[in-house]
C-alpha positions as CSV (number, residue, x, y, z in Angstrom):
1,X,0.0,0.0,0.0
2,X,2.7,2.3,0.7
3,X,4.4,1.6,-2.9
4,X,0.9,2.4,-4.1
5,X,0.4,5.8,-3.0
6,X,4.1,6.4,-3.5
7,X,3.4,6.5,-6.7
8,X,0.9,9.0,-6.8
9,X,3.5,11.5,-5.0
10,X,6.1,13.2,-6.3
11,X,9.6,12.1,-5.4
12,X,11.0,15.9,-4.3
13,X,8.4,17.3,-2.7
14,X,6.8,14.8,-1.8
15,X,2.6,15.9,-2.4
16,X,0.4,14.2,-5.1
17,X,1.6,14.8,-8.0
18,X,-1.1,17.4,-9.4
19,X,-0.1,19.7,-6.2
20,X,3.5,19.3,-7.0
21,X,5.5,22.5,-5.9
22,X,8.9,21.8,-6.8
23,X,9.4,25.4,-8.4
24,X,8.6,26.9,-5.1
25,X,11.8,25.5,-3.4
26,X,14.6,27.9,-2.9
27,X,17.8,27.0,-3.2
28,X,19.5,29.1,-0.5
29,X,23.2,28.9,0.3
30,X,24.0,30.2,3.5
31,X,26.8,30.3,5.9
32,X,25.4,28.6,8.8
33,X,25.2,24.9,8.9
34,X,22.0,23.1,9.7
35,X,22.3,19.5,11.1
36,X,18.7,18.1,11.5
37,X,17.7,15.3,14.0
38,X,15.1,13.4,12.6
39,X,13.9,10.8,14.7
40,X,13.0,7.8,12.4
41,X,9.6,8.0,13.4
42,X,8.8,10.8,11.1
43,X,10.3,9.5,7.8
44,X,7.3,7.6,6.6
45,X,5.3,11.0,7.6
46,X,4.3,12.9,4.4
47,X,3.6,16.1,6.6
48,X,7.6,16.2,8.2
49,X,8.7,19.4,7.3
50,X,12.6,18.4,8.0
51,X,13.5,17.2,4.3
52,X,11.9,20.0,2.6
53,X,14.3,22.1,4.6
54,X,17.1,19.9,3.7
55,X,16.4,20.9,0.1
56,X,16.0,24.4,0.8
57,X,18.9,24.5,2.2
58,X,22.5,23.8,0.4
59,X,24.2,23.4,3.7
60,X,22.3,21.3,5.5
61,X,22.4,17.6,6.4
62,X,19.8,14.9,8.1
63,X,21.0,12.8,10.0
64,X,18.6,9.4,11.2
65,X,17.9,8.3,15.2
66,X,16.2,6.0,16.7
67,X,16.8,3.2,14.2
68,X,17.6,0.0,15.9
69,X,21.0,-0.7,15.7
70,X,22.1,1.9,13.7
71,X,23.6,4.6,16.3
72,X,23.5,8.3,14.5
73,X,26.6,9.6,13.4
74,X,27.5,12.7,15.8
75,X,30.6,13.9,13.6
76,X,30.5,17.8,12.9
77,X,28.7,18.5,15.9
78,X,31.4,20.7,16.8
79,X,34.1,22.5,14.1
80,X,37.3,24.6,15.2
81,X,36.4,28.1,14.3
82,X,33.2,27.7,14.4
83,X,30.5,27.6,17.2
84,X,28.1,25.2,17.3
85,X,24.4,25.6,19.1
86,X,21.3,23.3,20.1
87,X,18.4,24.9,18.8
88,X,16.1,23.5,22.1
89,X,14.5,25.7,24.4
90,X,15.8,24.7,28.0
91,X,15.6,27.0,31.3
92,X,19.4,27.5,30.5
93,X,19.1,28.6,26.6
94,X,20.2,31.4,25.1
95,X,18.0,33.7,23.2
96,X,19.0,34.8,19.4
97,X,18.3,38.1,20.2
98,X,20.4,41.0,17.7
99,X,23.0,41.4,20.9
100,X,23.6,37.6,21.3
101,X,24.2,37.7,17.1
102,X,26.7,40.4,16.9
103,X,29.2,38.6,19.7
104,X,29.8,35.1,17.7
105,X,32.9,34.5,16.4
106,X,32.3,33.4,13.0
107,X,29.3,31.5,11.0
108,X,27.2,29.1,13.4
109,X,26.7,25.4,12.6
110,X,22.9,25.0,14.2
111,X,22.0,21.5,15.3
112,X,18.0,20.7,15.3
113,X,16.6,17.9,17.0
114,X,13.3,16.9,14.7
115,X,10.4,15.1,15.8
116,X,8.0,14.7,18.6
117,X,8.2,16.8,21.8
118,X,8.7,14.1,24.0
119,X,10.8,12.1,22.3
120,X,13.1,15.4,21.6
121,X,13.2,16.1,25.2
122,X,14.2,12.5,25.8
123,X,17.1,12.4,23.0
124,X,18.4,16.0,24.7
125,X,18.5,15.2,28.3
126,X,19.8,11.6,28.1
127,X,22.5,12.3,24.6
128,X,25.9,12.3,25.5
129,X,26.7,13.9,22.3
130,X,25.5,17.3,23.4
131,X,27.4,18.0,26.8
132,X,29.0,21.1,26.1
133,X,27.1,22.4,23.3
134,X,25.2,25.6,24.3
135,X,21.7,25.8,24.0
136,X,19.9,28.7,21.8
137,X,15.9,29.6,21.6
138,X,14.2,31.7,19.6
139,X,13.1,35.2,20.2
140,X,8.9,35.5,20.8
141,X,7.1,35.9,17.5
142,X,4.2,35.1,15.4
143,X,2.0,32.3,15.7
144,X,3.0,28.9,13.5
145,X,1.3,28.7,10.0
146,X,2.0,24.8,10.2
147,X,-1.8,23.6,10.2
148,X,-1.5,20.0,8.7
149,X,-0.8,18.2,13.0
150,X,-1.6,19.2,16.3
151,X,0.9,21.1,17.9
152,X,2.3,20.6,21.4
153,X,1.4,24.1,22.9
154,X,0.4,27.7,21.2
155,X,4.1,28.4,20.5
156,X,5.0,25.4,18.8
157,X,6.9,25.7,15.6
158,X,7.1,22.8,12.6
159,X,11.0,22.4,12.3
160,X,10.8,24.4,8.8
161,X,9.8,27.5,10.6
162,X,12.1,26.7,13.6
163,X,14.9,27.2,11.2
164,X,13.7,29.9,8.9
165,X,13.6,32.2,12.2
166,X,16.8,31.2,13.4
167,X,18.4,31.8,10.2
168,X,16.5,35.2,10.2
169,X,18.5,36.0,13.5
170,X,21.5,34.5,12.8
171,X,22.6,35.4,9.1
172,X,19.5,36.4,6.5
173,X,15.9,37.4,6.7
174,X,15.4,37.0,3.1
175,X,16.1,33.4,3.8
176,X,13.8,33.5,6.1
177,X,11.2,34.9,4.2
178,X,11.9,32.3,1.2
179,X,11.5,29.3,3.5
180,X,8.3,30.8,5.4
181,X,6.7,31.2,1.7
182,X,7.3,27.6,0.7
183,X,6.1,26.5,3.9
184,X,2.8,28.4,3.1
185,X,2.3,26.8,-0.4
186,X,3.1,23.2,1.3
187,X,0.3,23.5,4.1
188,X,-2.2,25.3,1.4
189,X,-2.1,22.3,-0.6
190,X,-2.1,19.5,1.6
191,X,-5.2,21.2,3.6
192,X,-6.9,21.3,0.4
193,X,-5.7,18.2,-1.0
194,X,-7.2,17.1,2.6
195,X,-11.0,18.9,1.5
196,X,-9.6,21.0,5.2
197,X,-9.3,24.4,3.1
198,X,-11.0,26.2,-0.4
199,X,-9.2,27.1,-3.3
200,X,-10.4,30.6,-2.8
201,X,-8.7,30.3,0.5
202,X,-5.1,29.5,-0.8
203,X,-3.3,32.7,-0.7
204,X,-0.6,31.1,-2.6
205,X,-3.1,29.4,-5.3
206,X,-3.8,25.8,-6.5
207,X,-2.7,24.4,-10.1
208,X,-5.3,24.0,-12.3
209,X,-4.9,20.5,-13.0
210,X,-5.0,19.4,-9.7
211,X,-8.3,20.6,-9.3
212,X,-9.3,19.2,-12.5
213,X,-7.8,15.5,-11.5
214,X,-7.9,15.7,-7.7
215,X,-11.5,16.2,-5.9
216,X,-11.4,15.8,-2.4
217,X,-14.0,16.1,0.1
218,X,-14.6,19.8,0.9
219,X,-15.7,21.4,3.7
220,X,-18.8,21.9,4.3
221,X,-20.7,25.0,4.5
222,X,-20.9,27.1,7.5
223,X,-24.5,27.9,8.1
């Protein structure tokens, strides 16, 4: 069954095929390095935001855990020259305020943990691997536009939007900017793809064919 609607997606970004949006995807290259932490959980999971980052992204890498029996390579966690952070919101983190920005030493490597909640708060606290690597937060900002799960409290981020603002503080808001719009056409089109959301309600628009081949349940009216 999984082959079988495998086939019906497209292999980049990973939507049915109609909603494809490929041609959305920047291709940023940046300065700071992105190591994402997906926890194997979340590759089957259509909705994971962590690969679409890795292919917004030229310097970025994703690394597996949680695999039985296939320990997650922890190399590049930390580079002479170059600091290296935990984006993970603990008492002790450090906020990517402008002051915090201005007083690093060179261009950040940024290491993000990617799946559940719990799970990340489990890997963190019990990881060997990160004794000794600061901990950095984001600043407060806008709510999350990531609609397509439930997330675990009102400031909740998808791991996409996690690193678009962090790479906003730390080196580009442009960047930011281009990975918060492809975010927006990803949700758009899997909430209509889902019948969750109108056509006339995607700000960034849906392809023609897809709603000449794809008809999902819509919503129904409100009365």
């Amino acid at each position: 069954m999984r082959r079988i609607l495998a086939e019906h997606r497209c292999p980049g970004c990973e939507i049915r095929k109609p909603l494809c949006f490929c041609a959305h995807i920047p291709r940023l290259e940046l300065q700071t390095r992105v190591i994402l932490l997906m926890h194997t959980a979340e590759e089957v999971l259509t909705s994971n935001t962590a690969r679409l980052t890795t292919k917004a992204l030229t310097n970025c890498e994703l690394r597996i855990r949680g695999r039985l029996n296939q320990p997650m390579s922890t190399d590049g966690f930390v580079a002479e020259g170059r600091p290296s952070f935990l984006l993970y919101p603990s008492a002790h983190a450090a906020e990517l305020n402008p002051e915090f920005v201005a007083n690093l030493s060179g261009p950040a490597t940024l290491i993000v943990p990617d799946g559940s909640w719990v799970r990340t708060r489990k890997f963190v606290r019990r990881d060997p691997a990160f004794v000794g690597i600061p901990h950095v937060k984001l600043p407060p900002g806008p709510p999350s536009e990531y609609r397509l799960r439930a997330q675990a409290g009102p400031h909740s981020l998808c791991t996409l939007e996690a690193v678009a603002r962090a790479i906003g503080a730390l080196e580009s808001t442009d960047a930011q900017r281009a990975l918060e719009a492809v975010l927006r056409v990803m949700v758009e089109r899997t909430l209509w793809s889902r019948g969750a959301m109108l056509a006339d309600d995607c700000t960034t628009g849906i392809p023609p064919e897809a709603q000449e081949e794809i008809r999902p349940r819509m919503p129904r009216p409100r009365i």
